[in-house]
Backbone as ProteinMPNN parsed JSONL, in Angstrom:
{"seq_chain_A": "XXXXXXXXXXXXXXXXXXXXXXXXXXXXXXXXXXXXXXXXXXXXXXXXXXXXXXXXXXXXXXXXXXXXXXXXXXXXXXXXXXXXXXXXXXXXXXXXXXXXXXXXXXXXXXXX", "coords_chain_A": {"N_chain_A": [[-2.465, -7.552, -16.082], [-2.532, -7.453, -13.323], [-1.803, -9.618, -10.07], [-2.545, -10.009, -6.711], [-1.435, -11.485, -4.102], [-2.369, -12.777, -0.662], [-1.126, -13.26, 2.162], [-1.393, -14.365, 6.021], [-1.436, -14.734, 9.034], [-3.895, -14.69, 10.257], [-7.082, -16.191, 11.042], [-9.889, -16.422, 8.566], [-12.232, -15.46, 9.23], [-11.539, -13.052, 11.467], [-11.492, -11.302, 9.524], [-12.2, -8.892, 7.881], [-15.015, -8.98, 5.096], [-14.937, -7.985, 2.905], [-12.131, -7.967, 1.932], [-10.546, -8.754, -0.552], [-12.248, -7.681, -2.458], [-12.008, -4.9, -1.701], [-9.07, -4.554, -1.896], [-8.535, -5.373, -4.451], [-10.027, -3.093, -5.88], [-8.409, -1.037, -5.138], [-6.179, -1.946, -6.43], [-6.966, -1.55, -9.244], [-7.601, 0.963, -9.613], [-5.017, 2.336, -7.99], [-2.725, 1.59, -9.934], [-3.688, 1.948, -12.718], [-5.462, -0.287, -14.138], [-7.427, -2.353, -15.479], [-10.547, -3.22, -13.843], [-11.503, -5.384, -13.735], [-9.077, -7.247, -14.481], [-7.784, -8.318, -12.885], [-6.608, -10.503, -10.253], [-6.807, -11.281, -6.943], [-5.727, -13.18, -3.907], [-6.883, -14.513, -0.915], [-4.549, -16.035, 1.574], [-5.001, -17.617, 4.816], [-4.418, -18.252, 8.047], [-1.758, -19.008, 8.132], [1.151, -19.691, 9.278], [3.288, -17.775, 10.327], [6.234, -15.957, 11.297], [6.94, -13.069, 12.371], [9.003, -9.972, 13.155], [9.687, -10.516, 15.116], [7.777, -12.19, 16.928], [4.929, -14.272, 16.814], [2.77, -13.008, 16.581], [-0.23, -11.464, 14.957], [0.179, -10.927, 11.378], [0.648, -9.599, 8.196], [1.674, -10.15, 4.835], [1.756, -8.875, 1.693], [2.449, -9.501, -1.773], [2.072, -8.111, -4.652], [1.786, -7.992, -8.167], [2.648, -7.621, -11.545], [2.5, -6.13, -14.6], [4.912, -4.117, -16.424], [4.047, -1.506, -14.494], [5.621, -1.257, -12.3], [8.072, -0.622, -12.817], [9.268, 1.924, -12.695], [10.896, 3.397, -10.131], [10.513, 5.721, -8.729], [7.695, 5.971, -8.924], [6.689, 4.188, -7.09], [6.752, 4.44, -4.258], [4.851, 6.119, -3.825], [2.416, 4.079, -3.945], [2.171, 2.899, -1.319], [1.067, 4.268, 0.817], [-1.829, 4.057, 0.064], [-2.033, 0.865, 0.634], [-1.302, -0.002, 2.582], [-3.313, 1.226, 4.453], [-5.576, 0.574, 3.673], [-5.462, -2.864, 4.355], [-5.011, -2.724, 7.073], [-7.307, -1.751, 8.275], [-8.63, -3.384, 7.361], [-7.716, -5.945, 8.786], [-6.782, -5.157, 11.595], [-4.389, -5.44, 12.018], [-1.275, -4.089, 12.901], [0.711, -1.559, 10.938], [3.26, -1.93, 11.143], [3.565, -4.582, 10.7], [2.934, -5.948, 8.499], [3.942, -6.5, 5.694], [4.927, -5.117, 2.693], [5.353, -6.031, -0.74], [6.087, -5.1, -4.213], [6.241, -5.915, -6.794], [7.762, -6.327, -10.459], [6.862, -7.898, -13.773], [8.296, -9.312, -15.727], [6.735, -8.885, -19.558], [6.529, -11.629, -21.111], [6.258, -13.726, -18.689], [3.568, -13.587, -17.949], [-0.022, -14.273, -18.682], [-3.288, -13.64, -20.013], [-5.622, -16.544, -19.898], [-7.813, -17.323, -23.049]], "CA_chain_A": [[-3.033, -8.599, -15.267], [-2.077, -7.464, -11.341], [-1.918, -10.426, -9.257], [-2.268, -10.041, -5.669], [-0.963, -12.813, -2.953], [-2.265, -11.592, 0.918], [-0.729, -14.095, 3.455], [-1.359, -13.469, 7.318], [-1.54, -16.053, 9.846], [-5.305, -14.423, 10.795], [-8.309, -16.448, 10.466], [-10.625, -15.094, 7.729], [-13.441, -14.947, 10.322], [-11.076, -11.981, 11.872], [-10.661, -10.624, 8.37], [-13.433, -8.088, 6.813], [-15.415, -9.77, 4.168], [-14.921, -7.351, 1.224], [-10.621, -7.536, 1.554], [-10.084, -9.182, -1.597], [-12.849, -6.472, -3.744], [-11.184, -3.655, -1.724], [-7.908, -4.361, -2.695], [-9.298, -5.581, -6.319], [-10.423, -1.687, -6.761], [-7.24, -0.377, -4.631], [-5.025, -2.002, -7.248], [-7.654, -1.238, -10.094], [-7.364, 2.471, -9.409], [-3.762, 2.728, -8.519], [-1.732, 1.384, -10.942], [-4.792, 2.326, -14.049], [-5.859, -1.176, -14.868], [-9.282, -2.673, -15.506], [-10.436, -4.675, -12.526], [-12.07, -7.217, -14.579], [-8.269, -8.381, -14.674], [-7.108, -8.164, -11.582], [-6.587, -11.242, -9.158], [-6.697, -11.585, -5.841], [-6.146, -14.279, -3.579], [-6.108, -14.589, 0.663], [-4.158, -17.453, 2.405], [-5.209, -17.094, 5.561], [-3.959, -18.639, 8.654], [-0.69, -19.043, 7.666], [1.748, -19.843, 10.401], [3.668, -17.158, 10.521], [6.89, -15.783, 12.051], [7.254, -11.616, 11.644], [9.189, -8.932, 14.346], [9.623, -11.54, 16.503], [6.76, -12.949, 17.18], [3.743, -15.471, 15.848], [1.459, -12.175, 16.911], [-0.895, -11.03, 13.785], [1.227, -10.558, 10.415], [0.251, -10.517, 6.868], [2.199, -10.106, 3.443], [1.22, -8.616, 0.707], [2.807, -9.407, -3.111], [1.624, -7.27, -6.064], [2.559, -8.556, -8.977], [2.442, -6.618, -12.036], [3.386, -6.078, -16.197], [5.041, -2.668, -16.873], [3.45, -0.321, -13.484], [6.603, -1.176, -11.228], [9.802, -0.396, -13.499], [9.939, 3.683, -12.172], [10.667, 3.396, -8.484], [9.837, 7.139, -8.242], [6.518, 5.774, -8.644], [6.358, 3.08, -5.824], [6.546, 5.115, -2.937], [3.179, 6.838, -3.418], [1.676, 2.982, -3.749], [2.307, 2.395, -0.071], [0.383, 4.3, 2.036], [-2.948, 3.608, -0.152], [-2.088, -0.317, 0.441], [-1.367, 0.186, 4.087], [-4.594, 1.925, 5.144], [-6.71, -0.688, 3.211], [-4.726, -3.795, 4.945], [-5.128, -2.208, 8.292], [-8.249, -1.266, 8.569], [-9.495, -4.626, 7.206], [-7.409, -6.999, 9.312], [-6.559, -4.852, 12.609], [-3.034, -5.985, 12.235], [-0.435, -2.544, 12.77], [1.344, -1.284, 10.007], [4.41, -2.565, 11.657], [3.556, -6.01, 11.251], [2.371, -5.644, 7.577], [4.793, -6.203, 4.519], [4.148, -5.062, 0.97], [6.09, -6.4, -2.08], [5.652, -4.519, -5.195], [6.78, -6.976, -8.378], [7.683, -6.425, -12.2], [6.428, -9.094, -14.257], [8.491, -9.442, -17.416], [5.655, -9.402, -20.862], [6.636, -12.765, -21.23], [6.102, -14.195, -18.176], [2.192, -14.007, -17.698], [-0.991, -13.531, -19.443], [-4.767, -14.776, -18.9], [-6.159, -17.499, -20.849], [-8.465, -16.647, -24.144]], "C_chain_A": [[-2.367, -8.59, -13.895], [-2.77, -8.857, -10.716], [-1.443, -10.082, -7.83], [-2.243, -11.13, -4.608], [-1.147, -12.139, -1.327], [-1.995, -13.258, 1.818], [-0.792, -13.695, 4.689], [-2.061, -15.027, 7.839], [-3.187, -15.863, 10.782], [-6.072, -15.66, 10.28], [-9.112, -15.811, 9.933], [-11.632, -15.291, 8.446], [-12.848, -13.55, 10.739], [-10.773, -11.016, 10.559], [-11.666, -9.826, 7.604], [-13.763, -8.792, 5.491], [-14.875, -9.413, 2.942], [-13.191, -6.886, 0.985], [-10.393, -7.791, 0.171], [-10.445, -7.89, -2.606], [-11.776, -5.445, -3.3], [-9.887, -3.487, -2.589], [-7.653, -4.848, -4.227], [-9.464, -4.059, -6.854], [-9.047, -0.869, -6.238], [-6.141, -0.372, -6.008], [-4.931, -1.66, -8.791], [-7.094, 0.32, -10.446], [-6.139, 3.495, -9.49], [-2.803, 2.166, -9.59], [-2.974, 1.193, -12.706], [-4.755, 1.113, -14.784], [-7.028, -2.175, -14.947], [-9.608, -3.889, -14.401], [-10.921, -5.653, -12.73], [-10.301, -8.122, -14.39], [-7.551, -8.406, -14.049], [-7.137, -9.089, -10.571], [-6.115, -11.276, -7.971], [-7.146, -12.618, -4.571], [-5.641, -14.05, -1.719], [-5.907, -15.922, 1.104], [-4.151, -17.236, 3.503], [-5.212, -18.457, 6.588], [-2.96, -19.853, 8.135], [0.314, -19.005, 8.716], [3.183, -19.037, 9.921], [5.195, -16.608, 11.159], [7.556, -13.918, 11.881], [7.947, -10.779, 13.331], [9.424, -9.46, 15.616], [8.703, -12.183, 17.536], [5.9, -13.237, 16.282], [2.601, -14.1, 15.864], [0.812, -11.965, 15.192], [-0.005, -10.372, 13.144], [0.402, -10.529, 9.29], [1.52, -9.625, 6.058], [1.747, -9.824, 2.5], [1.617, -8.518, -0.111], [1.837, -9.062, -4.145], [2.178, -7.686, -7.148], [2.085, -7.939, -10.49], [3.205, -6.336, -13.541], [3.541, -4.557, -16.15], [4.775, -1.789, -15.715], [5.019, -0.353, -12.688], [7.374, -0.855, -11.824], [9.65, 0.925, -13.064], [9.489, 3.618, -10.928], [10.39, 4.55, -8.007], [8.627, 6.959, -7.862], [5.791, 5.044, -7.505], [6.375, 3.554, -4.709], [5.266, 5.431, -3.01], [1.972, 5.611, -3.304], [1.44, 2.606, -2.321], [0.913, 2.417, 0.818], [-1.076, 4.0, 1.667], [-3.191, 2.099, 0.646], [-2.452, -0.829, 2.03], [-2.911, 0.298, 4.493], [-5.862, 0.541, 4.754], [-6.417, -2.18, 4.018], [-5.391, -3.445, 6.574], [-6.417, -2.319, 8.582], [-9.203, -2.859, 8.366], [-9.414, -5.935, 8.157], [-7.304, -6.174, 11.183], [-5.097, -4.812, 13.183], [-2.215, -4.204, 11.937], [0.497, -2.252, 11.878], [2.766, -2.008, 10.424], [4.917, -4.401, 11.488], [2.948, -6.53, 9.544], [3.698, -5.412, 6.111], [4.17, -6.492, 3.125], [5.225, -4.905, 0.251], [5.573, -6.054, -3.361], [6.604, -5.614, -6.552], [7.009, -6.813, -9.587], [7.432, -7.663, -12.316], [6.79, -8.819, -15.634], [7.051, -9.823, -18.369], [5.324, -10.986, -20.568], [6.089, -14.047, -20.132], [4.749, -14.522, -17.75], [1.206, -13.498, -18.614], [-2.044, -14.684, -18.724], [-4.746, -15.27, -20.287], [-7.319, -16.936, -21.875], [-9.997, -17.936, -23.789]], "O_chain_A": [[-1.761, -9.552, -13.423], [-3.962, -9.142, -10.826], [-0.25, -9.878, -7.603], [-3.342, -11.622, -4.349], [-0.401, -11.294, -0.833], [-2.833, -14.154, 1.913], [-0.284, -12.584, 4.841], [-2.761, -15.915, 7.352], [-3.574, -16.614, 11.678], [-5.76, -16.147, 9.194], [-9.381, -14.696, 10.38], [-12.415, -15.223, 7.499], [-13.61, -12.643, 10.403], [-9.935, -10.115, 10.591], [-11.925, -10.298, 6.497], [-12.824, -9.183, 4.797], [-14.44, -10.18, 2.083], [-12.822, -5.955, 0.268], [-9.938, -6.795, -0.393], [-9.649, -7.242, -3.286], [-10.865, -5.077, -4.041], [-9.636, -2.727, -3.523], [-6.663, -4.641, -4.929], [-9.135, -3.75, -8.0], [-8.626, -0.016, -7.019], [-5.524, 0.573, -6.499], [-3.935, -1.507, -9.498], [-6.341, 0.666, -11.356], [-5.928, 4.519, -10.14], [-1.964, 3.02, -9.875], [-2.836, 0.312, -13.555], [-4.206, 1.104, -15.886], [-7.268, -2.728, -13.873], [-9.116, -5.002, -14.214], [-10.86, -6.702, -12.089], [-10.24, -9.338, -14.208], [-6.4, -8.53, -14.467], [-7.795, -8.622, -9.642], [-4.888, -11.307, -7.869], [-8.298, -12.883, -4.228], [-4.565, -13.627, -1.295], [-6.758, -16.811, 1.079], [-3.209, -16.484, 3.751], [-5.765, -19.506, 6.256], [-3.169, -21.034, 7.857], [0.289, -17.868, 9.186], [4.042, -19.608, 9.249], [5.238, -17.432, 12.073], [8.598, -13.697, 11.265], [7.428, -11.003, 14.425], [9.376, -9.01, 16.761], [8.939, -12.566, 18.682], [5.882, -12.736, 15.158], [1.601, -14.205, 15.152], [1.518, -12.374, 14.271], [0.649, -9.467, 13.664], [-0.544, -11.315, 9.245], [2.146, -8.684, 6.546], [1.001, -10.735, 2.14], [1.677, -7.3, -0.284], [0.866, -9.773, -4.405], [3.4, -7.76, -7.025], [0.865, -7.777, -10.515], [4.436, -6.336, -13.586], [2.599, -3.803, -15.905], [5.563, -0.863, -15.903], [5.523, 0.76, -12.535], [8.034, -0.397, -10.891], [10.859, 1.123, -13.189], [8.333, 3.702, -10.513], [9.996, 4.592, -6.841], [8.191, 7.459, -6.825], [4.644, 5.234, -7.1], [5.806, 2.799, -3.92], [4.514, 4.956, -2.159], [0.876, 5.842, -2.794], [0.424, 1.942, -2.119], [0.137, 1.574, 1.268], [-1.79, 3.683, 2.619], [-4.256, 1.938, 1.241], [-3.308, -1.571, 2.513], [-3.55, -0.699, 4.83], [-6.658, -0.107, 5.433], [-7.496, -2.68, 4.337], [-6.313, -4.131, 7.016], [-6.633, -3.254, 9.353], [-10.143, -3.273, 9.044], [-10.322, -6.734, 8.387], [-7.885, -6.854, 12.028], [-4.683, -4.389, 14.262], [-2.514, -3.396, 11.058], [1.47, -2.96, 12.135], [3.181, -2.783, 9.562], [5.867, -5.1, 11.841], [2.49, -7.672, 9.531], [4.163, -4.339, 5.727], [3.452, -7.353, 2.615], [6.008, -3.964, 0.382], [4.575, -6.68, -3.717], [7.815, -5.582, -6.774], [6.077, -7.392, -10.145], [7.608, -8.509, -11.44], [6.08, -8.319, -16.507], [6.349, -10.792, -18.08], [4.328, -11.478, -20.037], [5.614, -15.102, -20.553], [4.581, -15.613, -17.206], [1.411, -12.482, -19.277], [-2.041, -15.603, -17.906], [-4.242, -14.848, -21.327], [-7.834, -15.913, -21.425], [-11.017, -17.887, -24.476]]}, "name": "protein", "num_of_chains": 1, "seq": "XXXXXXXXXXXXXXXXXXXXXXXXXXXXXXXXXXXXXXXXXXXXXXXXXXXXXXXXXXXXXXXXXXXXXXXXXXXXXXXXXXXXXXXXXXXXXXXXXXXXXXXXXXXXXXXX"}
């Protein structure tokens, strides 16, 4: 059950319609888990403070049972996450942080 959190002090008028699906099948794809159970949520204009300035920022937490424990593996997550982020918001990789998460068993599941 990947949970994604996108914070960025944009208005979602400035924000491509289909961010949430994209990164719904982005996270589907990379880390091999069915996108039926995959949430994603944007908070959008979010007052901000990144690089030293209020300029366009967002955040991105992944959150995640079992995919994150082999950090060998987390590097190659990046630049997919990047390119999708970018391209949707306009905001420069520079200005763009991505948090990759374990999620102890215990700690989440979906409702029956």
């Amino acid at each position: 059950m990947p949970i994604c959190l996108l914070y960025t002090n944009l208005k979602r008028s400035d924000i491509d319609v289909n961010l949430e699906e994209n990164v719904a099948r982005c996270i589907s794809e990379t880390l091999n888990r069915p996108f039926e159970h995959v949430f994603v949520t944007l908070i959008a204009e979010t007052p901000s403070f990144c690089a030293g300035s209020r300029e366009p920022s967002m955040v991105c937490q992944v959150q995640s049972k079992e995919v994150f424990e082999d950090p060998s593996k987390i590097s190659g997550y990046y630049p997919k996450f990047f390119e999708i982020l970018k391209q949707a918001t306009n905001i420069p990789g520079n200005r763009i942080v991505l948090s990759f998460q374990h999620v102890p068993d215990a700690n989440a599941d979906i409702g029956q």
